[in-house]
Structure formats: C-alpha cells, structure tokens
VMD Tcl script that draws the C-alpha trace (Angstrom):
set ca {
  {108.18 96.97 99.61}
  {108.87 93.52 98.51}
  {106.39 92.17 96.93}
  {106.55 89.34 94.45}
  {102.77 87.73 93.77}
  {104.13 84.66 92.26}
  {106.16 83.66 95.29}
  {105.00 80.34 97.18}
  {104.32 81.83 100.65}
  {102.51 84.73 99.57}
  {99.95 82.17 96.87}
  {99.58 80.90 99.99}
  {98.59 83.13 102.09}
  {98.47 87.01 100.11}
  {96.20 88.69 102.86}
  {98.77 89.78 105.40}
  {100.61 91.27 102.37}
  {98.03 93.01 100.79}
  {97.49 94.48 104.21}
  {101.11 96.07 104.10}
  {100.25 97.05 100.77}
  {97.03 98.96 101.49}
  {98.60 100.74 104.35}
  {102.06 101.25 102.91}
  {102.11 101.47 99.51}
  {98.49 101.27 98.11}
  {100.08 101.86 94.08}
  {103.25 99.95 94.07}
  {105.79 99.11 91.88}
  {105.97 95.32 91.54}
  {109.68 94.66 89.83}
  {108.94 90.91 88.92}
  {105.42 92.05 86.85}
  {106.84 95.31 85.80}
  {103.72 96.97 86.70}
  {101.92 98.88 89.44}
  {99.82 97.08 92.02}
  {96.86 98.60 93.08}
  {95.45 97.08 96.45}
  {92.80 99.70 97.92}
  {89.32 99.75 97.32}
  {88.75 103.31 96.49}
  {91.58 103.33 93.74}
  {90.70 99.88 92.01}
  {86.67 101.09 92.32}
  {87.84 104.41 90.50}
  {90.08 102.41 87.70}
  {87.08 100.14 87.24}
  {84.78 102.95 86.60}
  {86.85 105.01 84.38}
  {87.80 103.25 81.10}
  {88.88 106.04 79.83}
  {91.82 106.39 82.08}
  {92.74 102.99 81.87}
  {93.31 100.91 78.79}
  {92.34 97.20 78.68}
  {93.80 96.58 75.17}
  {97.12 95.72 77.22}
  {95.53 92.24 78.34}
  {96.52 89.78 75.57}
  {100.18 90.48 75.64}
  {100.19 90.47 79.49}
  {97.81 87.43 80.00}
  {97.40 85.59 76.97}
  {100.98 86.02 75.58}
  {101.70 83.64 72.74}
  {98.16 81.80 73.53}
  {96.58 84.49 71.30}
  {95.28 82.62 68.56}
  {93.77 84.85 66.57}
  {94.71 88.09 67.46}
  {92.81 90.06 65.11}
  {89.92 89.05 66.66}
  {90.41 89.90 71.00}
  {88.02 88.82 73.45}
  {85.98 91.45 75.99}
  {88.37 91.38 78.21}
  {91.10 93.29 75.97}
  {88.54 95.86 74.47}
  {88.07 98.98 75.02}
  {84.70 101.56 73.73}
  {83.38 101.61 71.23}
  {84.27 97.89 70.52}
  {84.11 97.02 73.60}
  {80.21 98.08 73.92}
  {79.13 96.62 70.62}
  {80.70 93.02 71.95}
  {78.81 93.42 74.94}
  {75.83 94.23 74.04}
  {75.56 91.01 71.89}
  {77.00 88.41 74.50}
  {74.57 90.10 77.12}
  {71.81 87.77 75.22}
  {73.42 84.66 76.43}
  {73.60 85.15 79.64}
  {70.65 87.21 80.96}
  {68.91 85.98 83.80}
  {66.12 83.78 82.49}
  {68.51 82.11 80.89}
  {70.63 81.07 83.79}
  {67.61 80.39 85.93}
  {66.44 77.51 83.09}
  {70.44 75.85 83.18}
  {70.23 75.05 86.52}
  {68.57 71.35 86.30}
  {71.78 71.10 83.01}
  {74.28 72.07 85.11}
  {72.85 69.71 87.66}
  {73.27 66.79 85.75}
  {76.46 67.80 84.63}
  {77.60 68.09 88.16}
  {76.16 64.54 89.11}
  {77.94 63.22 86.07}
  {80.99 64.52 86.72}
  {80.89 62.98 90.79}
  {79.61 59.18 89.86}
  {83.00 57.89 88.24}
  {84.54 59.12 92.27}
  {81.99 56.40 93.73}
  {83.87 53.34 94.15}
  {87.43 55.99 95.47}
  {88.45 56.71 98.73}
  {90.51 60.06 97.40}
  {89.72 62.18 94.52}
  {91.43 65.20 93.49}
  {88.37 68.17 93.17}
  {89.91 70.65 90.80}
  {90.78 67.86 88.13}
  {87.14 66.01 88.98}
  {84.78 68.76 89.57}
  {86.48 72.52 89.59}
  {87.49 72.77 86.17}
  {85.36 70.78 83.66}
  {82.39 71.99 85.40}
  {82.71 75.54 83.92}
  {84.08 74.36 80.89}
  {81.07 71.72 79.64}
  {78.67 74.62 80.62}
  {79.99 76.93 78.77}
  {81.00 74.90 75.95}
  {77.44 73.74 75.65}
  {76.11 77.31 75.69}
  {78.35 78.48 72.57}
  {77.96 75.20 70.45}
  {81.86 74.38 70.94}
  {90.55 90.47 84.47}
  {92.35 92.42 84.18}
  {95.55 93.65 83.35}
  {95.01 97.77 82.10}
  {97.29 100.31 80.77}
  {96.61 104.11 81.68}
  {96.27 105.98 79.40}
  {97.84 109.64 81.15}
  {98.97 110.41 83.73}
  {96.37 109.50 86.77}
  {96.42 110.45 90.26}
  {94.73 108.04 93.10}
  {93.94 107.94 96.32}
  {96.53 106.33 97.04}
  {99.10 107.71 94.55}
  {100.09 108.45 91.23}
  {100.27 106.66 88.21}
  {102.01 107.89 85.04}
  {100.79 107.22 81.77}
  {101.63 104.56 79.60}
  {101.78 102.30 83.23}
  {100.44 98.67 83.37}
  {98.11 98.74 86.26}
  {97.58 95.75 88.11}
  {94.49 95.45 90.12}
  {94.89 93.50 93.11}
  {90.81 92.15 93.64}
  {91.56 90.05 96.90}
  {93.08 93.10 98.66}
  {90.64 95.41 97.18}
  {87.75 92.87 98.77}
  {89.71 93.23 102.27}
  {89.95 96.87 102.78}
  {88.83 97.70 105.92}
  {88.22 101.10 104.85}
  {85.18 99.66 103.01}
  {84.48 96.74 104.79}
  {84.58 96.06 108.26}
  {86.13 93.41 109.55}
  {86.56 92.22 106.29}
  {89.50 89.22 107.96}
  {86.41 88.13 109.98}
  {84.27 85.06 108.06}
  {80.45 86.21 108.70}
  {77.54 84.22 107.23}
  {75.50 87.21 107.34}
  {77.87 90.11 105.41}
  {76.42 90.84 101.97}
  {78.93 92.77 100.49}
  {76.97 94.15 97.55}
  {80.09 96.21 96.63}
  {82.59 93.60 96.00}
  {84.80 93.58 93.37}
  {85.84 90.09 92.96}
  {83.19 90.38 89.71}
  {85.10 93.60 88.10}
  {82.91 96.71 87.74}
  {81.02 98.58 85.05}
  {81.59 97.80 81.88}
  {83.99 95.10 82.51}
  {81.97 93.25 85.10}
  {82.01 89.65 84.43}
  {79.67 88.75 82.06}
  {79.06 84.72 83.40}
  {78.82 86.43 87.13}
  {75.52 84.73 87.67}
  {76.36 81.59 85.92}
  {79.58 81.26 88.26}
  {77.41 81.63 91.49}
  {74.77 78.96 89.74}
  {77.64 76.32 89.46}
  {79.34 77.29 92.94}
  {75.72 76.52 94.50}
  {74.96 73.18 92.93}
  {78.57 71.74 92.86}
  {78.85 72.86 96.30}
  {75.06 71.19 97.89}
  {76.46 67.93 95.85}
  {79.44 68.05 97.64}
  {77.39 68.48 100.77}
  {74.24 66.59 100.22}
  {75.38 63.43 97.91}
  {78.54 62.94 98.92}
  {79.73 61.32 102.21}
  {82.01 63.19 104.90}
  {85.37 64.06 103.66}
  {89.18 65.65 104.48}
  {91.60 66.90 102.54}
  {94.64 65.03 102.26}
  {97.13 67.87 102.50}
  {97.31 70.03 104.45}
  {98.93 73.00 102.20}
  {98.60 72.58 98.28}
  {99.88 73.87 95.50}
  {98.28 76.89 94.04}
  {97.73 78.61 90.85}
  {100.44 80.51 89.80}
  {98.91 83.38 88.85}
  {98.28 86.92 90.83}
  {94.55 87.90 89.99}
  {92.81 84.60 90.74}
  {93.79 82.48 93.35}
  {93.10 78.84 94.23}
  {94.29 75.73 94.25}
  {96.10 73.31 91.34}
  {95.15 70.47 93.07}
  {93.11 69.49 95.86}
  {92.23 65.71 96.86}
  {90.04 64.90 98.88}
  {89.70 61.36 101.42}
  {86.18 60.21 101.06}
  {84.68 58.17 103.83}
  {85.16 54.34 102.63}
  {81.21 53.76 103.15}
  {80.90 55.78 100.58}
  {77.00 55.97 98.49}
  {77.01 56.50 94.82}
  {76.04 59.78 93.76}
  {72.29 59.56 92.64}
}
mol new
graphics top color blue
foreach p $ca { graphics top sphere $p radius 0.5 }
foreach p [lrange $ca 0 end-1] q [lrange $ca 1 end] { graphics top cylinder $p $q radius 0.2 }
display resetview
C-alpha cells in the first residue's frame, strides 16, 4: 500500500492507516524510509524481545545522521549485548525508583517556573513554554550538564517475512491499537490499564526515563489543570513533528482566559 509516514494527513491523523496496515500488510515495504514497517502487536512484541534477531546498531545513521557527535562513543539506543548490558546496568542507578519518587517536589518547581513568565499572556504556545524544556532541565540537572533495528537473518513474523540485512521499522502507535491485543483500543476509557503497551519499548530496550516521563506528564499536566485558568487552543489542526516513531505536535498555543491568576 501507500504509505508515506512523513506525509501531512497521515502526522495528522496515522490511526486509520495503521489500521490498513495491520490488516493488509502488517510488514510493509515503506519506499520513502527504505525500510519495513511493522504495525502488529505480536510481530513488534517478538522484535522487541529478540535482540538477537534484530540489530539496533543501525540507529545512529538512520536517526541521528550527521548529529552523531562522537560516534565512537553511541548511546543505548544503538547498542546491542554485550555493550549494550554493561551501559545499562550503570544508567539503571540513576533512575531507579527512589530516585524518581524524591524529584518530584524538583520537577515541581521546575514546572511552576517554567508557567509564571505566561501570567500576564492571553496565548502561549505549550511545546516551546512547557513540553520541551521540561524534560530537558530535568534531565540536564540529573547528569550535571527508539528504534530503528536491522535484522540480522532472515526472520519470519506473524505477519510476514523479513530478510536479513532489512531495516525494520517499528510502528509503536499501531502496535498500541491492535485490536487483536486490545479491545477497543479506538475507544478512550479512563479505566483500561494496558500493562502491555509498547509505547515504552520492551526488554532490554525499554525506556530507561519511563517513570521519570510519567512523573513530569503528571505534574505538568495537574499545573495545567489546577494553577492555570480555563483555556482553548487556538488552532484547530497544528503542525506536527515530522518524524514517524513519536508523534505530537511542533507547536501548540494555547488562549488563556484574560482573568488569568499567576501561577503560585
């Protein structure tokens, strides 16, 4: 099918795609990434679980082109064992979960920081006020300063083959909405705990800052709520991230009530 994950209406809107995908051709040739998209649950679960099979070394040149500083020196995301493991094993002591538990008043403050300069606006744009240097000064403070693969033989999935020496994209959003996993996974429910979700990774490439990400989601998220008065956004489509294993928006402003209070 024709698929291009870069194209405006599908950044928009990728569900009913991955959909066709899933149901039509769950490992797909994708001509403008040169790779093979994989969009069903079973088949991304597997890759995730066997890095054997499937090499991540293949991430800097796909992801990271030129923006590779210091190549000699790859981060987690492009290892594979033994490396891999070793690397782990020591940033695993930055982020266990005592740790995150004790950065919640930080980030916090960092949060409340970053939302008292919006105080005297009626619009703000979120992703350049809040959404991105809210990760980044938490992180930065804690060190002082997925997931493109490559198989490595010939591997055959649920939902077809892959030959070896292919670059494997994994398609997390569609993976996240198979209904062969989850039910009613198009339907918003409060309640679902999807414990299985891949949106993290798996094994020994899930996300290391997992619990950190849900931290800052939860604060950023009740001061949005809580401190803040009642807002709109002032488009109604934006522009999103060009990009086809995250997805989100470039920009997003917001219209603030003009009785707005100052963020304590």
């Amino acid at each position: 099918m024709d698929y291009n994950p870069l194209a405006p209406e599908v950044q928009d809107n990728p569900y009913p795609y991955y959909a066709e995908l899933r149901d039509k051709a769950p490992v797909a040739w994708i001509e403008s990434m040169q790779g093979w998209a994989v969009s069903r649950y079973a088949d991304v679960d597997f890759i995730f679980r066997n890095p054997r099979l499937f090499s991540s070394a293949l991430w800097n040149t796909t992801a990271s082109g030129d923006l590779v500083v210091v190549p000699e020196a790859p981060g987690l995301l492009s290892m594979d064992p033994p490396d891999h493991t070793r690397m782990r094993k020591l940033a695993n002591k930055g982020f266990t979960p005592r740790l995150i538990r004790e950065m919640e008043p930080r980030v916090r403050t960092i949060t409340q920081d970053l939302l008292k300069p919006l105080s005297g606006q009626v619009e703000a744009d979120l992703v350049s006020a809040l959404s991105v240097p809210l990760p980044i000064i938490v992180i930065a403070e804690m060190l002082g300063i997925e997931l493109a693969r490559q198989a490595t033989q010939d591997v055959e999935l649920e939902g077809g083959k892959l030959p070896a020496g292919a670059t494997v994209l994994l398609l997390l959003g569609a993976a996240n909405r198979d209904e062969r996993k989850f039910p009613e996974p198009d339907r918003f429910d409060v309640e679902r705990n999807p414990q299985d979700h891949v949106g993290f990774g798996y094994g020994i490439h899930y996300c290391l800052g997992a619990p950190l990400a849900r931290l800052e989601g939860r604060v950023a998220l009740e001061a949005l709520l809580f401190d803040c008065p009642p807002f709109t956004r002032v488009l109604a489509q934006v522009p999103r991230i060009a990009a086809y294993l995250v997805r989100g928006p470039r920009t997003l402003p917001l219209r603030f009530a003009i009785t707005r209070r100052a963020v304590a």
